[in-house]
C-alpha positions in Angstrom: 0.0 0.0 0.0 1.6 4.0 -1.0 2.1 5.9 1.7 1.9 9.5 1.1 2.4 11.5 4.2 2.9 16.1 3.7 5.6 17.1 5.2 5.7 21.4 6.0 9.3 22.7 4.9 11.0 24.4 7.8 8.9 22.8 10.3 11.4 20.5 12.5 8.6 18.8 14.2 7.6 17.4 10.1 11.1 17.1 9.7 11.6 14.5 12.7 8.6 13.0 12.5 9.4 11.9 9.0 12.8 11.0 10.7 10.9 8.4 13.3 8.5 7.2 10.6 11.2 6.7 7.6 11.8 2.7 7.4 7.9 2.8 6.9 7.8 5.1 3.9 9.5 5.6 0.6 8.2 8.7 -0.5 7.1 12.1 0.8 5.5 15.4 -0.5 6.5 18.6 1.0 4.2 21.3 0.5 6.7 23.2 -1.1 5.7 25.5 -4.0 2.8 27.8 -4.5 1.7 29.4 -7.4 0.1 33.2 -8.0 -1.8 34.8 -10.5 1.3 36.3 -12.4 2.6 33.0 -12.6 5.0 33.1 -10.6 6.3 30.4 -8.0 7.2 31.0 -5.0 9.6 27.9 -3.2 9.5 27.4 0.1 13.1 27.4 1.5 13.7 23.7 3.2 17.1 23.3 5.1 16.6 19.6 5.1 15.8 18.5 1.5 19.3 17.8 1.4 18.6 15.0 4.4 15.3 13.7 2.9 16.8 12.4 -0.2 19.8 11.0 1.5 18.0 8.6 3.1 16.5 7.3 -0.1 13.0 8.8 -0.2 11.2 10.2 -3.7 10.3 14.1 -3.1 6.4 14.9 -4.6 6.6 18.1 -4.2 2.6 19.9 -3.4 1.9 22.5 -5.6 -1.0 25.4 -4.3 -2.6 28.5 -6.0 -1.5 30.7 -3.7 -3.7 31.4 -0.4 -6.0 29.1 -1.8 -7.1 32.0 -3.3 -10.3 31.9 -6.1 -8.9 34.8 -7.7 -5.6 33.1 -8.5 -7.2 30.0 -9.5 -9.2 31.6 -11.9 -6.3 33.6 -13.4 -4.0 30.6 -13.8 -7.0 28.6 -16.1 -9.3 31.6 -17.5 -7.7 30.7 -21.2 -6.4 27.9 -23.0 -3.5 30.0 -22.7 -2.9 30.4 -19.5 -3.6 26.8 -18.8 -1.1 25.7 -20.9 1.3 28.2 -19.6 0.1 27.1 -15.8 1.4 23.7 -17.1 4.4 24.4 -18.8 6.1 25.9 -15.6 4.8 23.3 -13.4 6.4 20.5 -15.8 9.5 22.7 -15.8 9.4 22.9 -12.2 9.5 19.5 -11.6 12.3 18.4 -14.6 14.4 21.2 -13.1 14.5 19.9 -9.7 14.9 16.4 -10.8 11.4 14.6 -9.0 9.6 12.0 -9.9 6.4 13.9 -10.0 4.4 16.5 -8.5 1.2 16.9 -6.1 -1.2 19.5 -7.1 -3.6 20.6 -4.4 -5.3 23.6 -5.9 -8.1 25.0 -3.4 -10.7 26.9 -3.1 -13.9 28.4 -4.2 -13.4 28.4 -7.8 -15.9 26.2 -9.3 -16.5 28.6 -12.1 -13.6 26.9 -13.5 -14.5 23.4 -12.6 -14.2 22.4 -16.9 -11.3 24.7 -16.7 -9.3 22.8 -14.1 -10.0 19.7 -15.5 -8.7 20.9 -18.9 -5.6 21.9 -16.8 -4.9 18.6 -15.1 -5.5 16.9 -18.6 -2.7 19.3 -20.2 -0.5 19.0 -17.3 -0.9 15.1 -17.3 0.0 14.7 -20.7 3.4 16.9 -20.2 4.5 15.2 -16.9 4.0 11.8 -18.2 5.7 12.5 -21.7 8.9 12.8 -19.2 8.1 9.4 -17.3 7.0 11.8 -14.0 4.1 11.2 -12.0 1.1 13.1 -11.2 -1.2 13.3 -8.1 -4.5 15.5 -7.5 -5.8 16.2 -4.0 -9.2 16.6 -4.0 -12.3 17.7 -2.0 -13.7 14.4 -0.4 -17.2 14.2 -1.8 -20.0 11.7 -0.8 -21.9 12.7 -4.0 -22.2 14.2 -6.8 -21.4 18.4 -6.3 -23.7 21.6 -7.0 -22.4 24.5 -8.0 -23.0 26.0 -4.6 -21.2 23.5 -2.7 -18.2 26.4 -3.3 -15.1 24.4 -2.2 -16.3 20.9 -3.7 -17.6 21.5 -7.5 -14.5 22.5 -8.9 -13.7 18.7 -9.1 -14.8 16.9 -11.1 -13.8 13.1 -10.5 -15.4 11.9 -13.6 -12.7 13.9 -15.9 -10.1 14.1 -13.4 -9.6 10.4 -12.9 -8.7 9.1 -16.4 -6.2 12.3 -16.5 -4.2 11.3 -13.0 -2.2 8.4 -11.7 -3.4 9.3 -8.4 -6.7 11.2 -7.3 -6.0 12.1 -3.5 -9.4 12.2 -0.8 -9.0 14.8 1.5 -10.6 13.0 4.0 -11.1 15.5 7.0 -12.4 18.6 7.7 -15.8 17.1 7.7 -16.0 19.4 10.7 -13.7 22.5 10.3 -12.4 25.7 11.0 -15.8 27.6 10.9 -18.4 24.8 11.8 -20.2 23.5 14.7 -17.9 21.6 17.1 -17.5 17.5 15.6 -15.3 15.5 14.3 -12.9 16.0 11.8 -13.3 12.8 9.9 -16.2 10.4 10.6 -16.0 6.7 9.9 -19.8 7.1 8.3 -19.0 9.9 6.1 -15.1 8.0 4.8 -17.4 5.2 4.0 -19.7 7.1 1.9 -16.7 9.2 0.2 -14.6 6.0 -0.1 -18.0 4.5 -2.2 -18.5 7.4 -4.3 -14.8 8.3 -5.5 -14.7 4.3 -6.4 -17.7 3.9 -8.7 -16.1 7.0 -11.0 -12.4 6.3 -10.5 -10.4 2.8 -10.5 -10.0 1.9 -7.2 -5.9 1.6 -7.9 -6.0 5.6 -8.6 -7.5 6.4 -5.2 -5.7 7.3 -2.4 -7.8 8.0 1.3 -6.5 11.1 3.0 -6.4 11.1 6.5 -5.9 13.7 9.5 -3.5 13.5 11.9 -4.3 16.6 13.4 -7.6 17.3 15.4 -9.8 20.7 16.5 -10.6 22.2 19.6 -13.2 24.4 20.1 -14.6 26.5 22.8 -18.7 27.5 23.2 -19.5 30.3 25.7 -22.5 30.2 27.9 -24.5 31.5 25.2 -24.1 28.7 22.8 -21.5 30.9 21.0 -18.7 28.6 19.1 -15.2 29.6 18.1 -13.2 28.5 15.6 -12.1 24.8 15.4 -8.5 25.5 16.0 -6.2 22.9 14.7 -4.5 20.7 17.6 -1.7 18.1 17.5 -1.8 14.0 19.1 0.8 15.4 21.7 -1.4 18.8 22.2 -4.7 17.2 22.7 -3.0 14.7 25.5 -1.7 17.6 26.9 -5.3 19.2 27.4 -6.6 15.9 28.8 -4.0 16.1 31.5 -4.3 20.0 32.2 -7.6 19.0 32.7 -7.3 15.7 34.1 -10.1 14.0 31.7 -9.8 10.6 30.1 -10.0 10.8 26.5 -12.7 8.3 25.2 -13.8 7.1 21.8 -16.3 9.1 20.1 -19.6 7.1 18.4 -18.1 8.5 14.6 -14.7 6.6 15.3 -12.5 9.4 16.9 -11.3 10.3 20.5 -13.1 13.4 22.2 -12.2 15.7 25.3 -14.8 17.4 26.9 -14.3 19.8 29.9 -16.9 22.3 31.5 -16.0 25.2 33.1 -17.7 27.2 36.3 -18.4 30.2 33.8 -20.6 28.2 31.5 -18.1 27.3 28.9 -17.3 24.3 27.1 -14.1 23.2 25.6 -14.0 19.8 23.2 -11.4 18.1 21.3 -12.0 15.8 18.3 -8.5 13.8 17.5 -6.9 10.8 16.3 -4.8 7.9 18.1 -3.3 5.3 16.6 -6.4 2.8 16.9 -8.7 5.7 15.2 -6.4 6.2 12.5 -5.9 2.3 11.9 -9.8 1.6 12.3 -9.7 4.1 8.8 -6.9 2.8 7.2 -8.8 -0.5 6.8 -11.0 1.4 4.2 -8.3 1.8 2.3 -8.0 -1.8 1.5 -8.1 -2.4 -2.1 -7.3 1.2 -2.9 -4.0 2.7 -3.9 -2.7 4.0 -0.3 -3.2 6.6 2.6 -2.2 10.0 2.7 -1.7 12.1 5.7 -1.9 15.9 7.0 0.8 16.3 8.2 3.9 14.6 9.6 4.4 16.0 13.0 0.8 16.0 14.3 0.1 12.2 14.9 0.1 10.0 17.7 3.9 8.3 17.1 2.7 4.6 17.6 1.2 4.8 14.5 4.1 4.0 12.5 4.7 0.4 14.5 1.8 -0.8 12.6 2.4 0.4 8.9 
């Protein structure tokens, strides 16, 4: 099974938790160029690139419109020209730099484009493999077919995109996010009904199930009042449950939760990921192409003794 975890560039944590993990793995994909809407890329400086191909591993490096931004998505594949331009650097990119292939993860609200983008990986497909180089796509995890005004899911569209790629990546998480309700960040129900949908459009040995290693933590006032889910680590979320001396249990949609109340009316929970979560949703990944993770340097360590 391909193991794909993101590494952050910079980050030392990524850096030795791709260290700990590396007799498991033989590739990686650091999230290491982003793209604007002048075309220009912008390389994010890694002191230990050097390190992560001595020890053997194949560098994917993740390609973003920058900010995630609509505006620069829609610039970079308005016109045939500039999606063949968009391409042309990207393939240069990756010849230059000598990988075996590149991970596009281009985000965000721009489903005006959504024939556009598909166009783009097509082009781009055709270029990386006519220099033997691979090419992945992360994508929205859908459970269904998308409307247009499911804004950060139309723009893919698996149907086109699958015959184009040799890997179509499932963001798998964020099910609950940065702006919702408090929940979990990937439910076994809803990886189930992703899992069926991307596999009766795309061979099953093109899909690959991304998983979180991170979790959220959010905090509702006395008035029912939510913040934001705010992005936790495995070692951050077992420090909580010892500042607040609370037992982390398993949650009914197949992650661990924290819950503490406070005297002024406030709530804080946690929705993460151990090692038995994680492997529990690994196991719908048999018969695909691999697992991916966000990110090295979040997850419970253990995790590795059993890939």
């Amino acid at each position: 099974m391909l193991i794909l975890p993101w590494m952050v560039p910079g980050i030392q944590n990524s850096f030795d938790a791709l260290v700990a993990a590396r007799k498991r793995l033989e590739r990686v994909s650091p999230t290491m160029f982003t793209i604007d809407g002048d075309f220009t890329i912008q390389e994010a400086h890694d002191p230990n690139l050097e390190k992560v191909r001595e020890m053997g591993l194949k560098v994917f490096p993740l390609v973003a419109n920058k900010g995630f931004d609509a505006e620069v998505a829609g610039r970079l594949l308005k016109t045939e020209e500039s999606r063949r331009k968009t391409a042309e650097i990207l393939t240069e990119k990756v010849l230059e730099g000598g990988y075996p292939g590149l991970n596009v993860d281009f985000e965000g609200t721009f489903g005006d484009f959504r024939n556009e983008y598909s166009w783009f990986i097509s082009v781009l497909s055709e270029m990386l493999h006519a220099h033997g180089k691979e090419l992945s796509v992360d994508v929205v995890a859908l459970a269904q077919d998308p409307t247009p005004n499911y804004s950060w899911g139309y723009p893919f569209d698996y149907r086109k995109l699958g015959p184009e790629v040799d890997y179509l990546v499932l963001m798998g998480y964020d099910y609950s996010h940065t702006n919702s309700p408090p929940g979990p960040v990937s439910p076994l129900f809803w990886l189930e009904q992703v899992v069926r949908y991307a596999t009766s459009i795309v061979p099953r040995e093109k899909v690959v199930l991304g998983l979180p290693f991170y979790g959220r933590h959010w905090t509702t006032n006395s008035r029912g009042e939510h913040s934001a889910g705010r992005g936790v680590t495995y070692e951050q979320a077992m420090a909580f449950a010892d500042k607040w001396q609370v037992e982390p249990v398993l949650h009914e949609h197949g992650c661990m939760y924290l819950r503490k109340e406070h005297e002024d009316g406030s709530v804080e929970e946690i929705y993460f990921e151990n090692k038995d979560t994680l492997l529990k949703k690994i196991n719908l990944a048999e018969g695909l192409a691999g697992v991916a993770f966000w990110r090295l340097g979040q997850e419970d360590p253990r995790i590795w003794e059993y890939l």
